[in-house]
C-alpha positions in Angstrom: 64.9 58.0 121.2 67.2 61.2 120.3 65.3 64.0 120.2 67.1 67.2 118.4 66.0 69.8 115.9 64.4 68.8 112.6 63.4 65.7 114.1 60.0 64.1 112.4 57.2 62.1 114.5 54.2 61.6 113.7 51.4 61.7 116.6 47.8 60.2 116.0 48.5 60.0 112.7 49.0 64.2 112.2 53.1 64.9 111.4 55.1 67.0 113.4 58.9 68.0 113.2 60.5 69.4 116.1 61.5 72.8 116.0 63.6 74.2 119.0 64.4 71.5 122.6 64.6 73.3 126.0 66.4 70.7 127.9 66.5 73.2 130.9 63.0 72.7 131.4 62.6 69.5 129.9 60.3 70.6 126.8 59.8 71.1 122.9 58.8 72.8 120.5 56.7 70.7 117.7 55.7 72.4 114.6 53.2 70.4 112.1 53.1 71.3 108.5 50.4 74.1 108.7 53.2 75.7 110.8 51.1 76.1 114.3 53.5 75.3 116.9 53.3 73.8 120.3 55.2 73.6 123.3 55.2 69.8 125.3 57.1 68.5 127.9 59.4 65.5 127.2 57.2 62.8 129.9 54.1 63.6 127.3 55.7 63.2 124.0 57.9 60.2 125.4 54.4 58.5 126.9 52.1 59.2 123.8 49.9 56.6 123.1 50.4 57.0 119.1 54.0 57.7 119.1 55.9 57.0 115.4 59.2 58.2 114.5 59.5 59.2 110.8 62.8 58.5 109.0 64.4 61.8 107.7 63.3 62.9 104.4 65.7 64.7 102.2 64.5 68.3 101.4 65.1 71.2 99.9 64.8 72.9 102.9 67.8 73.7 105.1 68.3 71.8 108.4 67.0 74.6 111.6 70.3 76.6 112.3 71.0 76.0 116.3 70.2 79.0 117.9 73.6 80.6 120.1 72.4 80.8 123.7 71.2 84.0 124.8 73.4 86.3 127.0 72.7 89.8 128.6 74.6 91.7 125.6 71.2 90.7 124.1 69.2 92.6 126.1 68.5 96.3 126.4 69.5 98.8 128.7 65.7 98.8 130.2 65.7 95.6 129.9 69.1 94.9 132.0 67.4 97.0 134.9 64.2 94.8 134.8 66.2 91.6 134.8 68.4 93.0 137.9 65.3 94.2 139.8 63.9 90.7 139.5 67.1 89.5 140.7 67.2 91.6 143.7 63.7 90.3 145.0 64.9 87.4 144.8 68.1 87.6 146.0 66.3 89.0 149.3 64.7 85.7 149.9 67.3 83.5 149.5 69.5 85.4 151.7 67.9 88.3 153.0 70.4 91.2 151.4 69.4 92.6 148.0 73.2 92.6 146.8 73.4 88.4 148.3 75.6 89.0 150.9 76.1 90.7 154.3 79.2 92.6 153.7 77.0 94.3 150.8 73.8 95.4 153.0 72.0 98.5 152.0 70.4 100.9 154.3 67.9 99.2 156.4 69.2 95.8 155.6 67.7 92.7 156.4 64.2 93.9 156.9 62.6 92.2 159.6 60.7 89.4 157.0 63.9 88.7 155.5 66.5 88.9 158.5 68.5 85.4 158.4 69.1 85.5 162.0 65.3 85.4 162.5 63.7 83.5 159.4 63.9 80.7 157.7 64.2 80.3 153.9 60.6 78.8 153.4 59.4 82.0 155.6 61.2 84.3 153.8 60.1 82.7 150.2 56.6 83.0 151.4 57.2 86.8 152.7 58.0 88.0 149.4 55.6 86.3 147.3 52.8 88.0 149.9 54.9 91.1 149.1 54.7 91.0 145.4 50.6 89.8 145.5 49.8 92.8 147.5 52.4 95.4 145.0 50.1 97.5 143.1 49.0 95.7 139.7 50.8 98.5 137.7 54.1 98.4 139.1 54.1 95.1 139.6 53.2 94.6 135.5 56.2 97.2 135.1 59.0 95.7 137.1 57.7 91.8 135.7 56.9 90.8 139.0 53.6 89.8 138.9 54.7 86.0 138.3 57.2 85.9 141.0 55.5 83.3 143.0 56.5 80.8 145.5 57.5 77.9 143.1 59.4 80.8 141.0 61.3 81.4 144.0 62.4 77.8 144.4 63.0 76.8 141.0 65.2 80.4 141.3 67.2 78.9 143.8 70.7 78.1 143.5 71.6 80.7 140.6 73.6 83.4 140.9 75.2 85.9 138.7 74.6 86.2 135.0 72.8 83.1 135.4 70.2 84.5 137.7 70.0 87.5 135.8 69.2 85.7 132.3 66.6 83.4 134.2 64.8 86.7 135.8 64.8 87.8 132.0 61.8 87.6 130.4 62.0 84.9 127.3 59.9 86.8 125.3 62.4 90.0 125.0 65.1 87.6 123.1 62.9 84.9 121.2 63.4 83.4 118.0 63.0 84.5 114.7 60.1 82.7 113.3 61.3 83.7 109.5 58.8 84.7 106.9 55.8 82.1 106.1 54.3 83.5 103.6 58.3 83.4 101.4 56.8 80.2 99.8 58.9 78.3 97.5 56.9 79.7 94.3 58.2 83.4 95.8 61.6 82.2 96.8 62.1 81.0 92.8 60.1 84.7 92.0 62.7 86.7 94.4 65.9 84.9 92.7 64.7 85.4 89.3 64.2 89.2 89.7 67.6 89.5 91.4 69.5 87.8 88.5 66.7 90.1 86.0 68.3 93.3 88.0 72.1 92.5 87.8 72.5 93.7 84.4 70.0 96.6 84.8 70.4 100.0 86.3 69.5 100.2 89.9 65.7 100.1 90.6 63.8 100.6 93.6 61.7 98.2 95.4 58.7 99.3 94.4 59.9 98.0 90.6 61.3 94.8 92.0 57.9 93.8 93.7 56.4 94.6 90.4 58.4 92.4 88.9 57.8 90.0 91.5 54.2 89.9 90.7 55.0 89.9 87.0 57.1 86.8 87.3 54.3 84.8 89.6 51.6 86.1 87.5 53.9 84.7 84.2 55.2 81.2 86.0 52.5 80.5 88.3 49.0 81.5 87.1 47.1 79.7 89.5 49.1 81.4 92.4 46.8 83.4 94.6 47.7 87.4 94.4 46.4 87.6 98.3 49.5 85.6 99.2 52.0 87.3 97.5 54.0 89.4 100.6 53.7 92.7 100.7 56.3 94.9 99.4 57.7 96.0 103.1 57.9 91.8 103.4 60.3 91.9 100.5 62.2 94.8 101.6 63.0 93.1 104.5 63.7 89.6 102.8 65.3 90.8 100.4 68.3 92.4 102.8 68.1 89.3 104.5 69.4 87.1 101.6 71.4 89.8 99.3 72.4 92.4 102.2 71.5 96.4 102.2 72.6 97.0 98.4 74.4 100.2 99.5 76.4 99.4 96.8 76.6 101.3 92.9 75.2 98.4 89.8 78.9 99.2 88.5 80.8 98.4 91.1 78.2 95.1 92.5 78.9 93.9 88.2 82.7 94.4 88.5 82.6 91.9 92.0 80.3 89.6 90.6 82.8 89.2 87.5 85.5 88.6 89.9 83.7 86.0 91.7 83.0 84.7 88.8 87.2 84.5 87.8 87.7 83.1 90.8 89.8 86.1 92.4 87.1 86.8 95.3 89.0 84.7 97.6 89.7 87.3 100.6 93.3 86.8 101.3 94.7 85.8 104.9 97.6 87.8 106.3 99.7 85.7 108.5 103.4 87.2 108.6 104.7 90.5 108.5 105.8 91.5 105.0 103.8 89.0 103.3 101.6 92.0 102.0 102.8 95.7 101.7 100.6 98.0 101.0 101.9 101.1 99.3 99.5 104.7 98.3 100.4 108.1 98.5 98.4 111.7 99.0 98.9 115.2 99.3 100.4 116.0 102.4 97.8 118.4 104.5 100.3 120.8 105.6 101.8 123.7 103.9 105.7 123.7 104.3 108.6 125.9 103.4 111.5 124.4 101.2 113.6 126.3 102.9 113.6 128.9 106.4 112.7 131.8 104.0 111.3 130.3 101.1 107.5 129.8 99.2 104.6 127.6 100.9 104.5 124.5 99.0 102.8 121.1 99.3 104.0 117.9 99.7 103.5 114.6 98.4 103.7 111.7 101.5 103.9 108.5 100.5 103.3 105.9 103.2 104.4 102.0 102.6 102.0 99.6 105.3 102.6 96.6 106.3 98.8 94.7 106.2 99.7 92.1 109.3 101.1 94.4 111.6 99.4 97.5 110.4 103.2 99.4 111.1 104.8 101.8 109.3 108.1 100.8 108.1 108.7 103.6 105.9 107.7 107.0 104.6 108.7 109.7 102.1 108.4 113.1 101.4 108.7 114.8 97.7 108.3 118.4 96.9 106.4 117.3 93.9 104.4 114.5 92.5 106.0 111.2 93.2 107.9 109.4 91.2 108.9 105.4 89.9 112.5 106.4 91.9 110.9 107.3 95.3 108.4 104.3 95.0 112.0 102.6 94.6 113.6 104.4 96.9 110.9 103.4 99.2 110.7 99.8 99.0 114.4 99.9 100.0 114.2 102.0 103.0 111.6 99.4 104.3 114.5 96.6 103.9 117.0 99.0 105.6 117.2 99.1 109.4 116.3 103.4 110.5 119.3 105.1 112.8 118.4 106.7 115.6 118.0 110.3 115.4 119.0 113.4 117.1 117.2 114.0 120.5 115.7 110.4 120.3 116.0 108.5 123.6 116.6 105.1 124.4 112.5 104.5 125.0 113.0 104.4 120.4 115.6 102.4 120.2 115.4 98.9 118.9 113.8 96.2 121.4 114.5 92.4 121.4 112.2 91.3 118.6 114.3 88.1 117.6 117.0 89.6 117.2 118.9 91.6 120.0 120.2 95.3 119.5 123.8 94.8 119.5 123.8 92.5 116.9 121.9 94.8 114.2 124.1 97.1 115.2 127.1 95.2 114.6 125.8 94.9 111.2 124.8 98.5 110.7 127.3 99.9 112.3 125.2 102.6 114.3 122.7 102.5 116.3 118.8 101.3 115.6 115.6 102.7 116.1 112.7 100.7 117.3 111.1 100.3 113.2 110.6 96.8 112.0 112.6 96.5 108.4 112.1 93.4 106.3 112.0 92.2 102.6 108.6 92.5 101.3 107.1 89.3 99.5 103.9 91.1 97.3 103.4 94.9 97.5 100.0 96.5 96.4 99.7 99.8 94.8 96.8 101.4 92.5 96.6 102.3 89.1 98.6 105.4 89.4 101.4 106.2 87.0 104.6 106.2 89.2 103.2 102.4 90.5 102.8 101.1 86.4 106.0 102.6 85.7 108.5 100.0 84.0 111.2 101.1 85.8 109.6 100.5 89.3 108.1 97.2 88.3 112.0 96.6 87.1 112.8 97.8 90.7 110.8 95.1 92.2 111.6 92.1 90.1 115.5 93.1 91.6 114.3 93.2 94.9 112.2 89.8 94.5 108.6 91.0 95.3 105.5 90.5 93.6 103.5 93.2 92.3 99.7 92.6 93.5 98.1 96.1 91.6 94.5 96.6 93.6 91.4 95.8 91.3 89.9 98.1 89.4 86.8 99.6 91.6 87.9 97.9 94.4 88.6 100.0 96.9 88.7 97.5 100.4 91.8 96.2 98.9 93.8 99.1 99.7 91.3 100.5 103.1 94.0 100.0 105.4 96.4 102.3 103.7 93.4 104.7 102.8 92.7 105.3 106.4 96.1 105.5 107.8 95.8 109.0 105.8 93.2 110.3 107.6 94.7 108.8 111.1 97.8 110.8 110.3 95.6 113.8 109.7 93.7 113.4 113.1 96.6 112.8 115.1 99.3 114.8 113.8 98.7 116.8 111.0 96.1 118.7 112.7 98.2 120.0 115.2 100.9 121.6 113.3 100.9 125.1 111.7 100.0 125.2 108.3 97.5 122.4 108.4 95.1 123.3 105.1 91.9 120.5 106.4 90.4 118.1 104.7 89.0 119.6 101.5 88.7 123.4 100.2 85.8 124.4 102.8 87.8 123.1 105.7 90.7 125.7 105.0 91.6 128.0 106.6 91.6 132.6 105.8 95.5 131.9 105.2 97.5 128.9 105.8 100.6 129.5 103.4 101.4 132.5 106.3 101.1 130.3 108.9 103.6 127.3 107.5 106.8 127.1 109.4 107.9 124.0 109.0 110.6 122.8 106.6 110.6 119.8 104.2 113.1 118.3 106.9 111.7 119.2 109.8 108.6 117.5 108.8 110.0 114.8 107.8 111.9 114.3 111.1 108.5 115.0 113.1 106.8 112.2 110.9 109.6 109.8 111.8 109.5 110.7 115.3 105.6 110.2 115.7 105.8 106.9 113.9 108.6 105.6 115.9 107.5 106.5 119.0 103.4 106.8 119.3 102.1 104.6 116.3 104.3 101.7 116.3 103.8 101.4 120.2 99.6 102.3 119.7 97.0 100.1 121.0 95.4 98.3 117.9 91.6 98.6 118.0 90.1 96.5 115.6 92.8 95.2 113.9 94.4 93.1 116.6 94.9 89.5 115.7 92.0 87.2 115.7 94.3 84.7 117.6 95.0 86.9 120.7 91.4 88.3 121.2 92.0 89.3 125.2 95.5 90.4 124.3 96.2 94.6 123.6 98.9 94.3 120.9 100.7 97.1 119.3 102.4 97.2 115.6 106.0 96.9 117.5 104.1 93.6 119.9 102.4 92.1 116.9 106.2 91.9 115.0 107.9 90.9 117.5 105.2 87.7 118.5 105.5 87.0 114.6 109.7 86.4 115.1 109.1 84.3 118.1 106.7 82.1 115.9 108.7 82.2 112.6 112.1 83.5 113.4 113.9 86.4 111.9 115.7 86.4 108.6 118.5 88.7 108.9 119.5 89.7 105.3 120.3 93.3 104.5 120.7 94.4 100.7 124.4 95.2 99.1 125.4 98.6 99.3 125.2 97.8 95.2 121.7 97.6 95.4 121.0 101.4 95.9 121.7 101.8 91.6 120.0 98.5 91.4 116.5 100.5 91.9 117.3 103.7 90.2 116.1 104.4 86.9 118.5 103.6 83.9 119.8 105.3 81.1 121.4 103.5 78.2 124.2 106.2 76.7 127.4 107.1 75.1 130.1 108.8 76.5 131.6 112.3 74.9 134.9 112.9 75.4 135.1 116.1 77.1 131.6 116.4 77.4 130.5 113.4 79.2 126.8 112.1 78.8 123.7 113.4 77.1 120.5 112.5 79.4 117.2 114.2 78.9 118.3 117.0 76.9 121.3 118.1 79.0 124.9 117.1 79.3 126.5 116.3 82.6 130.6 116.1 82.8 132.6 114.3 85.5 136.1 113.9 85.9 135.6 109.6 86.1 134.3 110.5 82.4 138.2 111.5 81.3 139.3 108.0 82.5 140.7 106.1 79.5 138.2 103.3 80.2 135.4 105.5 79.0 137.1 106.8 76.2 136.0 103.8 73.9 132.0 101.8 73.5 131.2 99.7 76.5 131.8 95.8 75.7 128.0 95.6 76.0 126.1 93.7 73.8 122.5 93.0 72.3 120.1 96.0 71.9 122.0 98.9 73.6 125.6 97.5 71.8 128.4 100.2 72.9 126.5 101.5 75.6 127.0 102.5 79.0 124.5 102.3 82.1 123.9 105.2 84.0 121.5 105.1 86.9 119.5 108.3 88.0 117.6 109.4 90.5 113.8 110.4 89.7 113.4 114.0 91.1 115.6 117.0 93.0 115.6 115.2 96.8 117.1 112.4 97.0 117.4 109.7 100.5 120.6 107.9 100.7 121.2 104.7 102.5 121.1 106.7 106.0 117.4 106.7 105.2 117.3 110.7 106.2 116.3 113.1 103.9 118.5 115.3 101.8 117.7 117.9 99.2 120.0 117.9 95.9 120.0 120.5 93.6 119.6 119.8 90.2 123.9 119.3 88.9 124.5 117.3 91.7 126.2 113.7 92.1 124.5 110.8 94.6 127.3 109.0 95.5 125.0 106.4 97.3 125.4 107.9 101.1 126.3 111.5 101.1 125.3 114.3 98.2 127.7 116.8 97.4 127.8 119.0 94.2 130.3 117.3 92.1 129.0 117.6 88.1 128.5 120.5 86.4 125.5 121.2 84.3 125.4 123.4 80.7 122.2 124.6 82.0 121.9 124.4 85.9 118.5 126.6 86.0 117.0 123.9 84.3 115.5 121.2 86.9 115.8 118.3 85.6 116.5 114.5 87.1 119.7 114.0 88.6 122.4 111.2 87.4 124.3 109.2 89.8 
């Protein structure tokens, strides 16, 4: 005969379906349909005289859910002390010391009952249950001791540790959940009903909802007697059981229910660096000087994550509002390897993750700094307008991403960006001069006198922190679920994923820079050169005879000539450090140097390349 959980027998006729099996202590726990419970020892239930077993009945009902076993994190800080008191007393008869062993004797240890040397175990067993009967009621009732007999003390025997601690624990602190009898099926199909009655609705409370409740058994179930209805504290409780606190607005709990319903709910699994990027940006905390002597101004940072490793690959700064070109700009610095810097020491340059140092920098041609680069596979932005821009979604179709835009009032598919903010703030921005807070009431009497930082030396500080303290951090709670005893850093995390998948060493053409800039369809003037945006822009190349006549292109833009150009007045080449351009100036793709002369240069406008 197996006997497990949600077993059925039937005993002098009466039903009963066992509940819960202690096969510690050889017993049971039989429940009949009434619900009254009792506990019987295996020998009784095996050696009834009117034993049947009942085949299983299909039901509605779930199977009993096997309880986890119970371990001390269960148990309260009071609680721990109890059970570890217990243990002590008992630990004294077995072997006379309260700690269990000579080399840890207290003061006064072993007391003449309990001295090894002297007694015997039996003596000893016996000494301490007269010590407990003759312990004042009150303390003894305290401390749990007024059960510790003799036979407690044997069946104690030969536990030690967290097992003797969870045995001297009394049952009754973690027991099982009996549920909620009076959640009868006639108030289960009640409780569903009003939950699907309230999705459309505004929010109520749960006052309203019991009301309806009743309404709804009142309407379904006449005969249904109103003293069993639960109370409305009952339905509180069940009803964040089944549907979970409801912290949530109606309009957002509608918009993920409509998902669900498309089929987009799915949460997604991150198992390779680069296989999401993450990109967001946010006004940059800090007041900062354009130049040594100039205004206080704020920045825009824009931060590109990578969701496996939680590292930051790449960064920018703009003196204004970001644009489609540094979104651009950005997703190619993350597929560029970063040189080392001034004044940074071999502890940042890059490890052996796959792929040793030397041979990047045979590729690159200088040195490497210890910051993952790879291709990114889908990138996920907001709704802002630099991320919908054409010409950035043109930018990723050339660099072979997919755009994954977050949904709409869904903010936990972009939290992991959202709070690298604010453990930038915390961590750096706080300490630096100029730091304006979180919000208006956090600033401080003056902070545009206190900025003394540059766009570039900002920028350089940013790098420096990211290369050195955040990509060798400790991750918290987002280390890997497959390493759980592990510590695992961003720089740890990428280099375990290379040893598992390898390392695809593929840097993008020096061609590729124009590739993500914004283009400009136009004709070339002789002796004027090219009309973008309401200005003219002249460079010698333009007085070549090949630009003297229409472009061979055909189809929409038919005569035409391409001209890439950059989005905004600072501009990052493929060094991947920050330069400032003025407007009038020429990118040539690795160093910027004023070489094209605008008609109206106190106009800022975007740059051409």
């Amino acid at each position: 005969m197996q006997i497990a959980p949600g077993r059925r027998v039937a005993l002098n006729g009466v039903e009963w379906t066992v509940d819960d099996v202690h096969g510690q202590l050889g017993r049971l726990v039989l429940v009949d349909d009434d619900g009254r419970a009792e506990t019987r020892s295996f020998r009784w239930l095996i050696n009834h005289a009117d034993l049947r077993l009942l085949p299983a009945v299909e039901s509605g009902r779930p199977p009993p859910v096997a309880r986890q076993p119970r371990t001390l994190a269960d148990l309260t800080k009071d609680q721990l002390e109890r059970a570890r008191l217990r243990a002590a007393h008992v630990l004294e008869a077995e072997t006379g010391f309260r700690e269990g062993h000579p080399a840890r004797a207290l003061p006064g240890e072993p007391r003449p009952a309990y001295d090894p040397d002297r007694t015997t175990l039996t003596q000893r067993r016996y000494a301490k249950a007269a010590e407990i009967e003759a312990m004042p009621r009150p303390e003894a009732v305290r401390c749990g001791l007024q059960h510790l007999s003799y036979r407690t003390l044997v069946r104690l025997s030969g536990l030690a540790g967290d097992s003797l601690l969870l045995a001297c624990a009394d049952g009754r602190w973690t027991r099982r959940r009996g549920g909620h009898r009076t959640i009868t099926k006639e108030v289960r199909e009640a409780i569903f009903a009003v939950k699907a009655e309230c999705g459309p609705r505004a929010r109520l409370s749960q006052g309203a909802k019991h009301r309806l409740v009743h309404q709804y058994l009142r309407e379904r179930f006449p005969t249904f007697p109103t003293e069993k209805i639960p109370s409305r504290w009952t339905l509180a409780a069940v009803w964040k059981e089944w549907f979970g606190p409801g912290g949530a607005r109606p309009r957002y709990g509608r918009t993920a229910e409509a998902a669900a319903e498309a089929g987009v709910s799915g949460r997604m699994v991150v198992h390779r660096p680069g296989q999401v990027l993450v990109l967001d940006s946010t006004p940059m905390p800090v007041k900062l000087r354009e130049t040594v002597f100039g205004d206080a101004i704020t920045a825009t940072l824009t931060l590109a994550l990578d969701l496996y490793t939680h590292g930051l690959p790449a960064f920018r700064l703009t003196l204004q509002s970001d644009t489609s070109v540094d979104i651009a700009m950005l997703l190619r610095d993350v597929m560029l390897p970063l040189p080392m810097r001034d004044g940074w020491g071999e502890d940042m340059e890059w490890p052996y993750a796959g792929v040793p140092a030397e041979v990047i920098a045979e590729f690159t041609g200088h040195r490497v700094a210890a910051l993952p680069f790879f291709a990114p596979e889908t990138v996920t932005t907001d709704h802002g307008g630099p991320y919908k821009n054409h010409d950035l979604v043109e930018a990723e179709t050339e660099i072979g991403c997919r755009i994954l835009p977050a949904r709409v009032l869904r903010q936990t598919d972009k939290f992991a960006v959202e709070r690298q903010f604010l453990t930038i703030q915390t961590m750096l921005f706080e300490h630096l001069l100029g730091f304006t807070g979180g919000d208006v009431a956090d600033r401080g009497v003056d902070p545009e006198r206190d900025a003394s930082l540059t766009l570039a030396q900002a920028e350089h500080i940013i790098a420096t922190w990211i290369v050195q303290i955040w990509q060798n951090r400790k991750l918290g709670e987002y280390a890997p679920s497959w390493a759980p005893g592990e510590d695992h850093s961003p720089n740890t995390l990428f280099a375990a994923a290379m040893e598992q998948g390898g390392f695809d060493l593929d840097f993008p053409e020096p061609s590729f820079y124009y590739k993500v800039l914004r283009k400009h369809h136009v004709k070339i003037h002789p002796r004027r050169g090219v009309k973008i945006l309401g200005l003219w822009y002249h460079h010698p190349v333009f007085d070549e005879p090949r630009f003297q006549q229409p472009s061979a292109r055909g189809g929409k833009h038919a005569g035409k000539w391409v001209v890439p150009v950059t989005g905004g007045t600072a501009c990052r080449c493929s060094s991947r450090t920050l330069q400032t351009t003025r407007p009038g100036t020429f990118c040539a793709g690795g160093d910027c140097r004023p070489k094209v002369r605008s008609l109206r240069s106190r106009t800022r406008l975007p740059t051409p390349c």
